[in-house]
N, C-alpha and C positions, 0 to 999 in steps of 0.2 A: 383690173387695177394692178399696177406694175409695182405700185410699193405704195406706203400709207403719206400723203400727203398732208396730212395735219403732225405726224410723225416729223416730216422732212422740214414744216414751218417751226416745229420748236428746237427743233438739230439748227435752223439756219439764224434764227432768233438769237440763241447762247454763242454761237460762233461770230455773230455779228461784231462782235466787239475785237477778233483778232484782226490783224493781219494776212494777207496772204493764204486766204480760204479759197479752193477752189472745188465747182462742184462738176461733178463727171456722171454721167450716165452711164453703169458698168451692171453689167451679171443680173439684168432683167430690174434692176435697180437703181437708186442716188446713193452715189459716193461722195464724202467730202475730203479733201484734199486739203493739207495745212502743211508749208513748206514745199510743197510737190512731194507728199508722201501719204498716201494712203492711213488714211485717222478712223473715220465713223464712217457706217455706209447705212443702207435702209434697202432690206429685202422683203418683200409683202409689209408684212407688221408687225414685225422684227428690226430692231439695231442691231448692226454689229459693229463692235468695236476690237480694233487694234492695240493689243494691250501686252506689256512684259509680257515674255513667256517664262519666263521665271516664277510668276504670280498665277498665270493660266491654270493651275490645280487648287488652286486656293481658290480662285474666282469662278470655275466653275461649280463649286461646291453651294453657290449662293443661290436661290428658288431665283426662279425665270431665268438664267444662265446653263448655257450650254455649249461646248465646242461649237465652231463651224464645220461643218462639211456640206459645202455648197457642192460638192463633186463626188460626193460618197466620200470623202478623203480627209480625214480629225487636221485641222489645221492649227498646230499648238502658237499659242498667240493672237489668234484670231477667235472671238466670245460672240454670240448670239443671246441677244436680251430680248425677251418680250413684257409685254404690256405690264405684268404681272411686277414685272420686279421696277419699275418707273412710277409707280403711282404718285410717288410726292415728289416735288421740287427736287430734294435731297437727295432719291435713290437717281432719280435722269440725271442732278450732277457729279453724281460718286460716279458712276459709268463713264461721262463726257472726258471727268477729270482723269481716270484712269488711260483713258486714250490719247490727254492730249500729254500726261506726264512722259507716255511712254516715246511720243512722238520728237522731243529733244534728242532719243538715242536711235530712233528705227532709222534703218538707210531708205533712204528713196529708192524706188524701184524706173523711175526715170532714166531714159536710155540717152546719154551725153551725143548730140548731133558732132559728126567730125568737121 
């Protein structure tokens, strides 16, 4: 199993209502894309979300939250949530919403064709 797919139907369910979602197969996992910028992903059974880095010390301080280092590497702005901190409606959308708040100011990492 490459990532949790009952995970991936409730990530694509709540994003359903935006705009310009798109979904990428990245890092042995589902990435979702909102704007052409990297928002929420799904690693095994794990979310990760893209969030201030500004907030990043405060948000990992939260049970089931954790840096990402998909590479050994602390990637400040990028959080790893598991099961644990999702259990009600409220906690998957305080995560969702932190991601996609953040996503009005993240730059796209999109490479402009000449």
């Amino acid at each position: 199993m490459a990532y949790n797919e009952l995970l991936a139907e409730k990530i694509r369910t709540r994003l359903s209502v935006l705009p310009n979602i798109e979904e990428k197969k990245m890092m042995g996992g589902l990435t979702f894309l909102y704007n052409d910028k990297m928002c929420i992903g799904i690693i095994k059974d794990e979310m990760m979300c893209r969030i201030d880095p500004d907030f990043h010390e405060q948000a990992i301080k939260k049970p089931g939250c954790r840096t990402m280092d998909f590479t050994n590497k602390p990637m400040k702005g990028y959080i790893m949530i598991d099961e644990t901190a999702m259990t009600t409606p409220q906690e998957f959308d305080y995560w969702i919403n932190l991601s996609l708040e953040f996503n009005t100011k993240a730059k796209s990492s999109k490479k402009k064709q000449k």
